[in-house]
C-alpha positions as a Python dict, from the first residue, in 0.01 Angstrom:
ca = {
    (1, 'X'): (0, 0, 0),
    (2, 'X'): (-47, -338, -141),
    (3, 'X'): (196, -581, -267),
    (4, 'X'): (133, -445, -636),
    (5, 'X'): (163, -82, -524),
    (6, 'X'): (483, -157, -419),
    (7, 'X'): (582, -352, -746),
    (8, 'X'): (452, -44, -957),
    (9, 'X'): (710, 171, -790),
    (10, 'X'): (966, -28, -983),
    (11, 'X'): (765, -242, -1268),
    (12, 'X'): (1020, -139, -1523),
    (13, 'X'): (1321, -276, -1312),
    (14, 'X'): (1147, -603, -1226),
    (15, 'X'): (1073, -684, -1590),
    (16, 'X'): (1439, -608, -1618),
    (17, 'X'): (1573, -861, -1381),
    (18, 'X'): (1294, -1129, -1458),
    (19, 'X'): (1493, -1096, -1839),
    (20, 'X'): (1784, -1116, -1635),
    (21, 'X'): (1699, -1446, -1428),
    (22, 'X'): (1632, -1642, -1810),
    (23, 'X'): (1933, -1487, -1931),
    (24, 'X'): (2152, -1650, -1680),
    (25, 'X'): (1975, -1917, -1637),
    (26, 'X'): (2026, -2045, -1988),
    (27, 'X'): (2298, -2355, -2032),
    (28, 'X'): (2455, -2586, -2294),
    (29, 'X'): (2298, -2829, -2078),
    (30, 'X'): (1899, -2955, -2175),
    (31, 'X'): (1830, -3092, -1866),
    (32, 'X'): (1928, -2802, -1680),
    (33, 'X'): (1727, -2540, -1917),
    (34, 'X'): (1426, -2778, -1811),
    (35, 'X'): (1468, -2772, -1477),
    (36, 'X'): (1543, -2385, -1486),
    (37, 'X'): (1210, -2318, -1691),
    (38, 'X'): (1031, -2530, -1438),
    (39, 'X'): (1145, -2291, -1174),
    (40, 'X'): (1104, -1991, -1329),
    (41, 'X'): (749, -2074, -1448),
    (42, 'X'): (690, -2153, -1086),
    (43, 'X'): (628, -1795, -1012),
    (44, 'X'): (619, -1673, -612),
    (45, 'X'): (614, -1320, -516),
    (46, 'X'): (1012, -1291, -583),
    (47, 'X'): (1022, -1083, -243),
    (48, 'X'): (1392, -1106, -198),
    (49, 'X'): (1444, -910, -583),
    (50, 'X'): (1196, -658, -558),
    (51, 'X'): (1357, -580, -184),
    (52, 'X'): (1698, -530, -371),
    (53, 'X'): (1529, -327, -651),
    (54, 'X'): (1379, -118, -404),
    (55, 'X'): (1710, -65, -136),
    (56, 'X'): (1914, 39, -405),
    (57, 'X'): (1656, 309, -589),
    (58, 'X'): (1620, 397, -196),
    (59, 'X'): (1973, 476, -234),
    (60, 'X'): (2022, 611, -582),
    (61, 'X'): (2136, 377, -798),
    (62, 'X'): (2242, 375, -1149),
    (63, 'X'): (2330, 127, -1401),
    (64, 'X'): (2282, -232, -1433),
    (65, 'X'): (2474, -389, -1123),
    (66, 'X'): (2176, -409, -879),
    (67, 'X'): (1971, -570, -1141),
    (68, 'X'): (2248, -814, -1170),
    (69, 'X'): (2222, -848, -758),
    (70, 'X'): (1888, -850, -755),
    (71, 'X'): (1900, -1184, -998),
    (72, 'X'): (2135, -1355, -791),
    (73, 'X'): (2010, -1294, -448),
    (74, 'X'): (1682, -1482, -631),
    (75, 'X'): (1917, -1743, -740),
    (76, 'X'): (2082, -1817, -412),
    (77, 'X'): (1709, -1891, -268),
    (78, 'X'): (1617, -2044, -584),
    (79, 'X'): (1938, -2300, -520),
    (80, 'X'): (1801, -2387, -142),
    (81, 'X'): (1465, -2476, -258),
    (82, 'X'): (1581, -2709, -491),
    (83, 'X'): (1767, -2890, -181),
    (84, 'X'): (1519, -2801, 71),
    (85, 'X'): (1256, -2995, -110),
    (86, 'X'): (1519, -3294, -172),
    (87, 'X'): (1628, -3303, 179),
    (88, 'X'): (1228, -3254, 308),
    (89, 'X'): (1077, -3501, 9),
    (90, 'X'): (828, -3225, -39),
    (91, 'X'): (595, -3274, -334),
    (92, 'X'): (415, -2935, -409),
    (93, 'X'): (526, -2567, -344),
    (94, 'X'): (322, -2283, -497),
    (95, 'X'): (9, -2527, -616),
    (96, 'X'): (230, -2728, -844),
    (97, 'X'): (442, -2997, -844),
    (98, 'X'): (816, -2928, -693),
    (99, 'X'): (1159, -2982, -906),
    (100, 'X'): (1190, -3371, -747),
    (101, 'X'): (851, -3485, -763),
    (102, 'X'): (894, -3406, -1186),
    (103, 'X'): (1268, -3475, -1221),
    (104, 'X'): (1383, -3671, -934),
    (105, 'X'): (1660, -3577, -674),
    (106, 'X'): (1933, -3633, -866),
    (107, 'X'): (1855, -3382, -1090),
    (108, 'X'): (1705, -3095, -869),
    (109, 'X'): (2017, -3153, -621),
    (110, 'X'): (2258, -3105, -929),
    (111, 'X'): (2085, -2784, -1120),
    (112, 'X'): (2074, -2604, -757),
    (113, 'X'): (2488, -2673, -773),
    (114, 'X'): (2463, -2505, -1107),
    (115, 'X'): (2271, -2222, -952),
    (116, 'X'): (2421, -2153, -635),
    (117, 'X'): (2758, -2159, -924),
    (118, 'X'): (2583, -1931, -1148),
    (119, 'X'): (2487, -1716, -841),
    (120, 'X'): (2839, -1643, -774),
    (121, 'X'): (2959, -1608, -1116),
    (122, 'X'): (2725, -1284, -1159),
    (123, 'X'): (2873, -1209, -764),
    (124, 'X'): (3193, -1202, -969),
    (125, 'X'): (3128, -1016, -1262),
    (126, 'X'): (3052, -712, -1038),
    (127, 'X'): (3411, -675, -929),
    (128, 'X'): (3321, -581, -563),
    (129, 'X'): (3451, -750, -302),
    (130, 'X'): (3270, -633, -63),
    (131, 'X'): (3002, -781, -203),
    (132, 'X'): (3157, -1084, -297),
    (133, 'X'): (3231, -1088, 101),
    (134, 'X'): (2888, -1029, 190),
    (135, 'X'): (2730, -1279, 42),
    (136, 'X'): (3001, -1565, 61),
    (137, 'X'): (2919, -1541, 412),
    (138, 'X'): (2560, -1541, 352),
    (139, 'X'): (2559, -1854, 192),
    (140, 'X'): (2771, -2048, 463),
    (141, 'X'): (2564, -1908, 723),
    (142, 'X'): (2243, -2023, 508),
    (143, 'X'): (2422, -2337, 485),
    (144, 'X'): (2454, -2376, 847),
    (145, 'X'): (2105, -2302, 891),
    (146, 'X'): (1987, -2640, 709),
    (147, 'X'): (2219, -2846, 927),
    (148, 'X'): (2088, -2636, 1232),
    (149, 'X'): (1742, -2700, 1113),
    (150, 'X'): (1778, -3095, 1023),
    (151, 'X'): (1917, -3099, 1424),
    (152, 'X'): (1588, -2992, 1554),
    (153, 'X'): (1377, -3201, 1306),
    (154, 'X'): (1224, -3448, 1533),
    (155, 'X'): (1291, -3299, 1841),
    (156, 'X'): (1033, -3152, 2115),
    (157, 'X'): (1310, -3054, 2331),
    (158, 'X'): (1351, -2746, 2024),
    (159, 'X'): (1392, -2389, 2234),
    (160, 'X'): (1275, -2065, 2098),
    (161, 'X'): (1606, -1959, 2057),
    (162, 'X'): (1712, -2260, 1878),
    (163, 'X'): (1411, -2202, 1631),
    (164, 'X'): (1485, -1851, 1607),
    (165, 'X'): (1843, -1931, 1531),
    (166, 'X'): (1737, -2108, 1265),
    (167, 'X'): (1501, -1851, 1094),
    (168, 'X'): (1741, -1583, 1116),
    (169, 'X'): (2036, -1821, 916),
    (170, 'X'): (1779, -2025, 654),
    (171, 'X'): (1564, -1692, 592),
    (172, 'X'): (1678, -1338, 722),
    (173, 'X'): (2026, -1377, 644),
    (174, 'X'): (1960, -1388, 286),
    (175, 'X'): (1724, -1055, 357),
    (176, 'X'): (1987, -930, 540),
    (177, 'X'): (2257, -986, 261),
    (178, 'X'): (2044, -850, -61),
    (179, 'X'): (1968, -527, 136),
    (180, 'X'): (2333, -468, 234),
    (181, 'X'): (2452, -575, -98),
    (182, 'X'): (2212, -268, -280),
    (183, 'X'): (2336, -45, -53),
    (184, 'X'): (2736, -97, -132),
    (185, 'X'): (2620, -126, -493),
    (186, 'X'): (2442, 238, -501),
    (187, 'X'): (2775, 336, -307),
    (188, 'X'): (2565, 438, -15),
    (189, 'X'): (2755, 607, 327),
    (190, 'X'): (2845, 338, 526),
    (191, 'X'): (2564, 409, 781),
    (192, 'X'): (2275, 370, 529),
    (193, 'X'): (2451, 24, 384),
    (194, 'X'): (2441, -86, 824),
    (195, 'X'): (2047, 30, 816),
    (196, 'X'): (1956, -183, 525),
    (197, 'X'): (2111, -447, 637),
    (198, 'X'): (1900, -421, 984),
    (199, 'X'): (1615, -381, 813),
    (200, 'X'): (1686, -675, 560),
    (201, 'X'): (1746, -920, 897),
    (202, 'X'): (1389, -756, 1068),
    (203, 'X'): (1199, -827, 714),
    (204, 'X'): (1311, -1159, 683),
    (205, 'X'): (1245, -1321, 1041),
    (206, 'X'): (860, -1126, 1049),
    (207, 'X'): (819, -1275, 690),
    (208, 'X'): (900, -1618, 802),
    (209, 'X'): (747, -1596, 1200),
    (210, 'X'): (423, -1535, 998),
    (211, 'X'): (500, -1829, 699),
    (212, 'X'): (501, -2041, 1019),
    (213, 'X'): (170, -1893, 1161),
    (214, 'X'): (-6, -1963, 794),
    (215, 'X'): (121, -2350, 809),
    (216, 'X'): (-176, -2386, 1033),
    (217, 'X'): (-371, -2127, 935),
    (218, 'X'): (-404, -2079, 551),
    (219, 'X'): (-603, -2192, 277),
    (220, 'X'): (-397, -2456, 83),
    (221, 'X'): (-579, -2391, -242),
    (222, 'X'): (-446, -1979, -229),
    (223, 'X'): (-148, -2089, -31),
    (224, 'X'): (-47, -2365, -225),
    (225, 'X'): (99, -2590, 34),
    (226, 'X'): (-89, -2824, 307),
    (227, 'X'): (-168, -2712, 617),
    (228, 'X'): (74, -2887, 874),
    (229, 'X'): (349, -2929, 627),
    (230, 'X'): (606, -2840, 898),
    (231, 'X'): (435, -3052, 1159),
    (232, 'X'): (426, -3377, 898),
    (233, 'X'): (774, -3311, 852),
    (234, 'X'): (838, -3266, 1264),
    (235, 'X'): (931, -2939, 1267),
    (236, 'X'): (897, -2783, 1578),
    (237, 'X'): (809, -2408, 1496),
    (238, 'X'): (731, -2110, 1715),
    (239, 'X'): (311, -2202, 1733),
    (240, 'X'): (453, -2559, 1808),
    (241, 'X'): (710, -2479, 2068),
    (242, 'X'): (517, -2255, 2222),
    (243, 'X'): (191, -2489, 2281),
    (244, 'X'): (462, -2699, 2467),
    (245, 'X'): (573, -2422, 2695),
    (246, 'X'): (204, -2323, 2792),
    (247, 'X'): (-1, -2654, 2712),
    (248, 'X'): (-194, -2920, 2917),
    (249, 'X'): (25, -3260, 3002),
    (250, 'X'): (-199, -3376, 2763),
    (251, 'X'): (-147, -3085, 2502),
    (252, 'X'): (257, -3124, 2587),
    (253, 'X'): (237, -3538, 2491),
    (254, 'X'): (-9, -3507, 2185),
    (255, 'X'): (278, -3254, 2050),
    (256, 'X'): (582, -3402, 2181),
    (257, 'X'): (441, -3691, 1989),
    (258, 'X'): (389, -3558, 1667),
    (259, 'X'): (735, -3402, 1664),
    (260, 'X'): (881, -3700, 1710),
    (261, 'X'): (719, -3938, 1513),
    (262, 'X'): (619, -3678, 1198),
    (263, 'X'): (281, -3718, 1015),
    (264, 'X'): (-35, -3536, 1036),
    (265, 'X'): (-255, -3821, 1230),
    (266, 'X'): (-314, -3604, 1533),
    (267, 'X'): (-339, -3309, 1346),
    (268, 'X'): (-657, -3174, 1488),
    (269, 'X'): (-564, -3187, 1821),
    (270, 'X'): (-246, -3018, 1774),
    (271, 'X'): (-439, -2710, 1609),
    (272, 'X'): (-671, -2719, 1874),
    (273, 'X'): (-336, -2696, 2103),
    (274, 'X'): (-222, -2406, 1944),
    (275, 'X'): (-525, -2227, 1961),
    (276, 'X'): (-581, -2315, 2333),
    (277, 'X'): (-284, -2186, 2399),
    (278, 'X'): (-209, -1828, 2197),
    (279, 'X'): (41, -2012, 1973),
    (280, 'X'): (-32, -1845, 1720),
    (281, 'X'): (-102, -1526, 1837),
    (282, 'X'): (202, -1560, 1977),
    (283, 'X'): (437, -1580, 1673),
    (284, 'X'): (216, -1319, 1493),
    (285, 'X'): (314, -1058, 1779),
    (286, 'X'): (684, -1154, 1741),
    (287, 'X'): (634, -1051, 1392),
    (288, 'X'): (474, -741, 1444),
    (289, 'X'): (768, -635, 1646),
    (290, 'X'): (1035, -750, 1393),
    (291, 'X'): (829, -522, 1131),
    (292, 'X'): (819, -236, 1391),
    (293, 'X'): (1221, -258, 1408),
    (294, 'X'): (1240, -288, 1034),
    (295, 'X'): (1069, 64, 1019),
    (296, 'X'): (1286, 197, 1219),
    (297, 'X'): (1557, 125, 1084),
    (298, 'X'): (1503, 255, 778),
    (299, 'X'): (1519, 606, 935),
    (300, 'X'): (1885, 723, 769),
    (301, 'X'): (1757, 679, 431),
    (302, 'X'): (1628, 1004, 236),
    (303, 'X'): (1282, 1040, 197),
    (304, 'X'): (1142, 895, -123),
    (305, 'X'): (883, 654, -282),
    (306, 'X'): (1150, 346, -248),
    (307, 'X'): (1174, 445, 85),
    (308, 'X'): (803, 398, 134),
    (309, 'X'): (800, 100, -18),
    (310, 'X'): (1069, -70, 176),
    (311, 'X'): (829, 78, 437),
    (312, 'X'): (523, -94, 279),
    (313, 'X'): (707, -387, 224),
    (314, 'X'): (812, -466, 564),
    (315, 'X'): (418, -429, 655),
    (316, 'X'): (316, -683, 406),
    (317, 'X'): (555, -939, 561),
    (318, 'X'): (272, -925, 848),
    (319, 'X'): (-32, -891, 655),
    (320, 'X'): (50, -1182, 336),
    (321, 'X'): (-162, -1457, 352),
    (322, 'X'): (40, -1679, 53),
}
C-alpha cells in the first residue's frame, strides 16, 4: 500500500484537520499569520496526523476530538522545527527556504512559543486529563531530547545508545504520544491505548533510523535537504557512529574529525567510510526491526482497514525515500 493508499483510507478526515491546523493557527497578530502560512504552505507528508487519524478510526472513534488531536500533535512538531532550525542555523527544509532564513530567529523562535501555546490550548479544550498528562510529558521529554542532542553535537565519543536515546525523545516520543492520545480519545480498553502507544514509539525510531540513512543517501532535489546535513552540523548518527566502531584508523580519524570540527570538506571520504563499513546497512536493519515490532504490536486491535493502514504505515517508515 502506498503512502496515498493509506491517505485515501481517511481523505475526508485529513481535509478536516488540514481546516483545522489554519483555523487555529489564525492570530490577532500579522506577523504570526505570516509565519504560520509559511509553515503551512511548507507541506511534508504530515505523518504524525494521519497516524492519529488512523489509531483512532482503528479504534472507533466519533466526533471531532481526534481531529482536534490530530492538529495539535502536528503543532507540537511544527513548534520544534521552528527551534530546531534556529538552534541548527539550517537554511532549507522541504526544497524551500526555512522560517529563519525568511524571518529571522527572533521571529521563528517566538511563533513556535505561540504554537507549542496554541498546542496546549486545543490539549485543554478536550477536557481529558489523561491526555493533557500524556502529552505534557511528551513535550518535556522532547525537550530533553534537544539538550541531549546539542550534548553529542561535536562529539565522536557519541555511543549508540546515546544516539538512540536521543531519537526515541526528539522523534518517537511524539509518535508514541499521538498514538496513545487516539486511543484514550476513542475510549479504547486500556490494553489497546498500551499497544498504540508501542507501536507509536516502534514507528517513530524506524522513521527516523532511516531519515538518518537518506542524509547520505538521497537525492536532495526529491529530498529537499543536502546530503550530509547532519554531518555539516557534527552530528554523530547511527551510519556515523557506526563507521567509528568498525572503521580503519584512518576511517576512525577522517570521522572523528568531521564530528568535531563540522563542515562537509571531507565529505567523500566519510561516505566512502560508511559504505566500507555497512553503516548504512546497518541503521536500515535496525529499522526493519523497529517496523517488525510495530506490527506486532498492533495485534489487540480489531481487524479493519485503519488497522491495515497503521500496518502499511509502519512499512513505509522503511521504504520513504523523502
Amino acid at each position: 500500500m502506498t503512502l496515498d493508499q493509506i491517505r485515501a483510507l481517511v481523505r475526508s478526515d485529513l481535509a478536516s484537520v488540514d481546516n483545522v491546523i489554519r483555523a487555529r493557527l489564525k492570530s490577532a497578530v500579522p506577523l504570526v499569520d505570516r509565519v504560520a502560512e509559511h509553515i503551512i504552505s511548507g507541506g511534508g507528508k504530515r505523518l504524525r496526523p494521519l497516524l492519529v487519524v488512523l489509531a483512532s478510526r482503528a479504534c472507533g472513534a466519533t466526533g471531532q476530538g481526534y481531529l482536534e488531536a490530530a492538529a495539535f500533535i502536528e503543532f507540537i512538531h511544527t513548534a520544534t522545527l521552528l527551534h530546531d532550525d534556529v538552534v541548527d542555523g539550517s537554511s532549507m527544509r522541504r526544497g524551500r527556504d526555512t522560517a529563519n532564513e525568511v524571518f529571522g530567529n527572533q521571529a521563528s523562535v517566538l511563533v513556535g512559543d505561540f504554537v507549542y501555546s496554541r498546542a496546549f490550548q486545543m490539549m485543554a479544550a478536550l477536557s481529558s486529563q489523561r491526555v493533557m498528562e500524556i502529552m505534557a510529558d511528551a513535550t518535556n521529554v522532547i525537550a530533553e531530547g534537544e539538550v541531549l542532542q546539542l550534548m553529542n553535537a561535536h562529539d565522536p565519543d557519541t555511543t549508540e545508545q546515546r544516539y538512540l536515546e536521543v531519537i526515541y525523545r526528539k522523534t518517537a516520543r511524539l509518535f508514541e504520544a499521538g498514538a496513545e492520545v487516539a486511543g484514550v480519545l476513542a475510549n479504547g480498553t486500556p490494553e489497546v491505548q498500551r499497544a498504540l502507544a508501542t507501536y507509536g514509539r516502534h514507528l517513530g525510531t524506524a522513521y527516523q533510523l532511516v531519515d538518518d540513512v537518506l542524509d547520505y543517501r538521497s537525492d536532495p532535489a526529491v529530498r529537499g535537504k543536502n546530503i550530509g546535513d547532519d554531518l555539516a552540523e557534527g552530528k554523530p548518527t547511527l551510519p556515523l557512529i557506526h563507521a567509528l566502531k568498525h572503521g580503519s584508523e584512518s576511517q576512525k580519524a577522517a570521522i572523528r574529525a568531521a564530528i568535531q570540527q563540522g563542515g562537509l570538506d571531507q565529505l567523500d571520504t566519510i561516505i566512502a567510510a560508511i559504505d566500507a563499513t555497512g553503516g548504512l546497512d546497518y541503521a536500515a536493519h535496525l529499522a526493519r526491526q523497529e517496523t517488525e515490532k510495530a506490527l506486532v504490536a498492533l495485534a489487540p486491535l480489531a481487524d479493519t482497514p485503519y488497522k491495515e493502514g497503521l500496518a502499511a504505515l509502519a512499512r513505509f517508515a522503511v521504504e520513504h525515500t523523502t
